[in-house]
C-alpha positions as CSV (number, residue, x, y, z in Angstrom):
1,X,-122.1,53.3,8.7
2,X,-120.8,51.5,12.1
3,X,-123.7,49.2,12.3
4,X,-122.8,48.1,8.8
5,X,-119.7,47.6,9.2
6,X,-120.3,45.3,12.5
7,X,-122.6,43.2,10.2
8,X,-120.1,42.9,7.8
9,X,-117.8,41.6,10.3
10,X,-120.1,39.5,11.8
11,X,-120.8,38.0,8.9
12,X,-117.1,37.4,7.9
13,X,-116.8,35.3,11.2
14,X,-119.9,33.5,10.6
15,X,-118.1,32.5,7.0
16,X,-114.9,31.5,9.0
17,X,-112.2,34.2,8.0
18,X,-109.0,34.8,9.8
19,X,-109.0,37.5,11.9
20,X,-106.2,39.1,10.1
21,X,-108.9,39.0,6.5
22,X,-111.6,40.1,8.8
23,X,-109.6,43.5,9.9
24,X,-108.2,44.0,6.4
25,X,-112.0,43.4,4.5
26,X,-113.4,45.6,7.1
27,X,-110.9,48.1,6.6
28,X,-111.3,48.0,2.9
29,X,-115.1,48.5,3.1
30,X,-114.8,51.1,5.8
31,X,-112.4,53.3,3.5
32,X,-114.9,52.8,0.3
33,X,-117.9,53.7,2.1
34,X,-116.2,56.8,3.4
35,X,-115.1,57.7,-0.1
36,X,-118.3,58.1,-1.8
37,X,-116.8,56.6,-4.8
38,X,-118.3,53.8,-7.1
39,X,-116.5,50.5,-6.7
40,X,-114.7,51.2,-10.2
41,X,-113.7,54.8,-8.6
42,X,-112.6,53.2,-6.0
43,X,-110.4,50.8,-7.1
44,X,-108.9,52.7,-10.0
45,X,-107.4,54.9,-7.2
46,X,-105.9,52.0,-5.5
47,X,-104.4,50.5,-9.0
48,X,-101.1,52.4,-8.2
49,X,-100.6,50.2,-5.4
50,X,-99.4,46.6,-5.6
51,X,-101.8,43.9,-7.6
52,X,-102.4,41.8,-4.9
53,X,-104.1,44.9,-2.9
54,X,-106.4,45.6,-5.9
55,X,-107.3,41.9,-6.2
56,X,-108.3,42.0,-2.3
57,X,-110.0,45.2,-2.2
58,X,-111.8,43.7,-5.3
59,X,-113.2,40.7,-3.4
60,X,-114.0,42.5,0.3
61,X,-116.4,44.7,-1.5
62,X,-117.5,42.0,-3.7
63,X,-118.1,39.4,-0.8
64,X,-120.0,42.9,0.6
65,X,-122.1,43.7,-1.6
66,X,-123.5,40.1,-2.8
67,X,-123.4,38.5,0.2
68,X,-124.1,41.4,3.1
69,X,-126.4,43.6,1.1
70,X,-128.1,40.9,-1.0
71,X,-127.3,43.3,-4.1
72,X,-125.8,42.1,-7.7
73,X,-122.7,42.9,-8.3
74,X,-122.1,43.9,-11.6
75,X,-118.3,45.6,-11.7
76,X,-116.9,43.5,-14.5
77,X,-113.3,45.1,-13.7
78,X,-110.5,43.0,-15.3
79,X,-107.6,42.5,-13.0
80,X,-104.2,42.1,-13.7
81,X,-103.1,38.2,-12.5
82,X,-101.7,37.7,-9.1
83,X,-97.8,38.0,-9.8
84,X,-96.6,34.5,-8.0
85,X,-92.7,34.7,-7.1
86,X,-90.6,32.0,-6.5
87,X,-90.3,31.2,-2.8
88,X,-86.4,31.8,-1.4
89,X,-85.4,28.7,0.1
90,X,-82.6,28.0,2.1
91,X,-79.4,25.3,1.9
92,X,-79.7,22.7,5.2
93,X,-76.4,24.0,5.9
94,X,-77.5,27.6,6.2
95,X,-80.7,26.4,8.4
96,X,-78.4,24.1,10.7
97,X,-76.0,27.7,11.1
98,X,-79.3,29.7,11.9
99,X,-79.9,27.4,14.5
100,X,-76.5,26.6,16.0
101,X,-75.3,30.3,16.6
102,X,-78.8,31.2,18.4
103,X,-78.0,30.7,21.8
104,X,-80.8,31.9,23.7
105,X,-82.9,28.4,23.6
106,X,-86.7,30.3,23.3
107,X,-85.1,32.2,20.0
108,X,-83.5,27.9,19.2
109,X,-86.5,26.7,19.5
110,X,-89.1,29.0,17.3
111,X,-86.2,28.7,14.3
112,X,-86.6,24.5,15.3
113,X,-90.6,24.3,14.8
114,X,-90.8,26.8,11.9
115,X,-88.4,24.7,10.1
116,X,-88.4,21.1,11.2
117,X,-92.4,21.2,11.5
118,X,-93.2,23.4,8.6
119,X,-95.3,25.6,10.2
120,X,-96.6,28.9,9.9
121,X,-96.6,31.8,11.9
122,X,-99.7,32.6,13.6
123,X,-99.4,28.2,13.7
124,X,-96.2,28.4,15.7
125,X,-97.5,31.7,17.7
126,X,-100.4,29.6,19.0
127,X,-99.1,26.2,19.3
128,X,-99.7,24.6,22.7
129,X,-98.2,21.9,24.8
130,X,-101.3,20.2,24.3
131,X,-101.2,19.9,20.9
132,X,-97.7,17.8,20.9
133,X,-98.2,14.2,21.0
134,X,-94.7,12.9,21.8
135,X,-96.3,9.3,22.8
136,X,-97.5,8.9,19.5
137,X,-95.1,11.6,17.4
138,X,-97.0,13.9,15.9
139,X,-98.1,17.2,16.3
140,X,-101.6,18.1,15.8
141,X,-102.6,21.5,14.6
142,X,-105.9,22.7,15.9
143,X,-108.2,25.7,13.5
144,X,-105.5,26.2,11.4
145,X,-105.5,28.5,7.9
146,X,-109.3,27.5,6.5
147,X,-110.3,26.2,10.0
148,X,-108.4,23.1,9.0
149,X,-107.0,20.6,11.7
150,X,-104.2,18.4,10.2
151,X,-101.4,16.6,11.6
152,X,-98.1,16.8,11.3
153,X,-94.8,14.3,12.1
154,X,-93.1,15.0,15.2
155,X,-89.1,15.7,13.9
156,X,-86.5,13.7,15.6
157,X,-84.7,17.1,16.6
158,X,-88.1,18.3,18.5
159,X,-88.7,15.2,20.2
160,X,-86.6,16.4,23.5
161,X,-88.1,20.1,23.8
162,X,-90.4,19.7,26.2
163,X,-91.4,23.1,27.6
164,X,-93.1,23.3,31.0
165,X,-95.9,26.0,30.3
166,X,-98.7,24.8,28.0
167,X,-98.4,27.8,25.8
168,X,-94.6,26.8,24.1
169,X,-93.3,29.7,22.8
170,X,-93.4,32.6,25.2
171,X,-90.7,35.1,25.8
172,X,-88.6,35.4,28.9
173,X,-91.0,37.5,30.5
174,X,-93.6,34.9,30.4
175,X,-95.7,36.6,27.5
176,X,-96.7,34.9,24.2
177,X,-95.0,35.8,21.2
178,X,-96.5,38.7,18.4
179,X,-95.3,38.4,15.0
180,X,-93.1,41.0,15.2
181,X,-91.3,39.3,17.8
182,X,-90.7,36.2,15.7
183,X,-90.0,37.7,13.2
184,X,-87.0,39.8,14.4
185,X,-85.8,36.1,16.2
186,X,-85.8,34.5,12.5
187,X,-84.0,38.1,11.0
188,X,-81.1,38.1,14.1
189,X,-80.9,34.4,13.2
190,X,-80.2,34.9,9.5
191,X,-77.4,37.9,10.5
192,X,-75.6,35.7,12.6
193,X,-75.4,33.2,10.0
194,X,-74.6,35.6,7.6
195,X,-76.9,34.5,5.1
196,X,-77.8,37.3,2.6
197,X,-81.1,36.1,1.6
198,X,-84.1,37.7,2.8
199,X,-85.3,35.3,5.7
200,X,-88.9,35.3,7.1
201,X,-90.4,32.6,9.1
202,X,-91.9,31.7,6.0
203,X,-88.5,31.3,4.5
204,X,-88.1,28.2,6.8
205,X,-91.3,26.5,5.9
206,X,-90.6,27.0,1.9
207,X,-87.3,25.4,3.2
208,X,-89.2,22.4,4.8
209,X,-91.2,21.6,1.9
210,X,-88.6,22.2,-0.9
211,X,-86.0,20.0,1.3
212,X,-89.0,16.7,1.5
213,X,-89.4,17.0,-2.1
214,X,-85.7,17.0,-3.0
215,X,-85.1,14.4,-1.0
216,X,-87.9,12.3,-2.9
217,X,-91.1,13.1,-0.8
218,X,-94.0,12.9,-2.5
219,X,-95.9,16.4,-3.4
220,X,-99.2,14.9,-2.4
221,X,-97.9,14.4,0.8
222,X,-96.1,17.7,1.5
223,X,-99.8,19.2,0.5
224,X,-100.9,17.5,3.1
225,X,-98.4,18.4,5.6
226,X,-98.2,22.1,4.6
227,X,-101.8,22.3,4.7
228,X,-102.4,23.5,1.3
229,X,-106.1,23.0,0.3
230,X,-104.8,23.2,-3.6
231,X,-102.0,20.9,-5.0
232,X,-101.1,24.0,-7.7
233,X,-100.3,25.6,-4.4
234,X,-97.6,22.7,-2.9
235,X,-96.3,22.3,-6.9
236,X,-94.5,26.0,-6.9
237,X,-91.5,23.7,-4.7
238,X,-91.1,21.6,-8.1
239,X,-89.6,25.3,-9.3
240,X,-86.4,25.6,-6.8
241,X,-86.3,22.0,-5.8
242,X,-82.7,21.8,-6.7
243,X,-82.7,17.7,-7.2
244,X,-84.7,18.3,-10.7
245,X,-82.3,21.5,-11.5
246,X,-78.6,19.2,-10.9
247,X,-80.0,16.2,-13.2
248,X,-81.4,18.6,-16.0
249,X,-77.1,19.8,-15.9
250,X,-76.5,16.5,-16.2
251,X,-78.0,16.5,-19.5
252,X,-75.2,19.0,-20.9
């Protein structure tokens, strides 16, 4: 079972996956293999957990089957239709009080990228010093989600953060930032502020693109900014952009 579970993996980097798909497919396939179960089996037990983790244990074992084993896949299982929420955005004023009472400058400047350059998290976790062209303004993102490069404006507020080690955001020890750790920055920030939202690093890029687009941006170019592959994907900011919301009130 090992050795087919290496293939699979190799075979997921081959296609260009994320690490973070790789280790969750593989996992996926792993636990069904040990199982015994048909695929329908299989993911019948796992319908009492969330829709999305139905929909992706779904596709690893259909991308393994059809594409590692060379076998037909034939599970015509109807599944319930991703559940898309609307993202939580946040005011300018609440981002600018995140930002002001952070006083350790590391923690200020992690809250400053995710939200004045839109990015994401493994995006900001791996940014390098390299990577910001302040000659030119613009930041250029290297393999990013897809194995995309795209390029992104350099804000006005990051143009004087100029960190001496070529890996940007590390902690006072000197090591690189995990997920966690960013995440807990973004959280503390959010308690200080006293916001009562809950804030995620991805709370600050919503709050990027929803704040372009209410302040007349055009979608095609927050799609390209974001690095969304599908406009459908960039349009969920027309939902909460609050510009559209204040003139329909007008109408009353």
């Amino acid at each position: 079972m090992e050795s087919s579970i290496e293939g699979f993996g190799g075979l997921l980097k081959l296609k260009g996956y994320s690490p973070k798909t790789i280790k969750s497919y593989l996992n996926i396939v792993s636990n069904f293999l040990k199982s015994k179960k048909s695929v329908e089996e299989f993911l019948l037990k796992k319908s009492d957990n969330s829709r999305s983790s139905v929909r992706t244990s779904y596709f690893a074992l259909q991308i393994y089957h059809k594409e590692f084993l060379n076998k037909s896949f034939k599970e015509k299982i109807p599944l319930a239709k991703a559940h898309h929420k609307l993202p939580i955005v946040l005011s300018k004023e609440e981002v600018q009080k995140m930002i002001n009472l952070t006083f350790n400058i590391n923690h200020k400047q992690v809250i400053m990228f995710l939200y004045y350059a839109g990015l994401r998290l493994d995006e900001l976790i791996n940014l390098r010093l390299e990577d910001i062209d302040y000659g030119r303004e613009i930041i250029h993102l290297k393999k990013t989600k897809g194995s995309k490069d795209r390029i992104i404006f350099l804000h006005e507020r990051l143009k004087d953060i100029k960190p001496m080690q070529n890996s940007v955001f590390k902690s006072s020890r000197g090591t690189k930032y995990s997920q966690r750790s960013v995440q807990e920055i973004v959280k503390n920030a959010a308690k200080k502020a006293g916001i009562k939202k809950k804030v995620t690093p991805h709370t600050l890029r919503h709050s990027f693109a929803t704040h372009l687009l209410e302040n007349g941006a055009d979608i095609r170019y927050i799609q390209q900014l974001l690095g969304h592959k599908d406009l459908k994907t960039t349009q969920i900011y027309t939902h909460v952009a609050n510009k559209d919301i204040k003139n329909l009130a007008k109408l009353l």
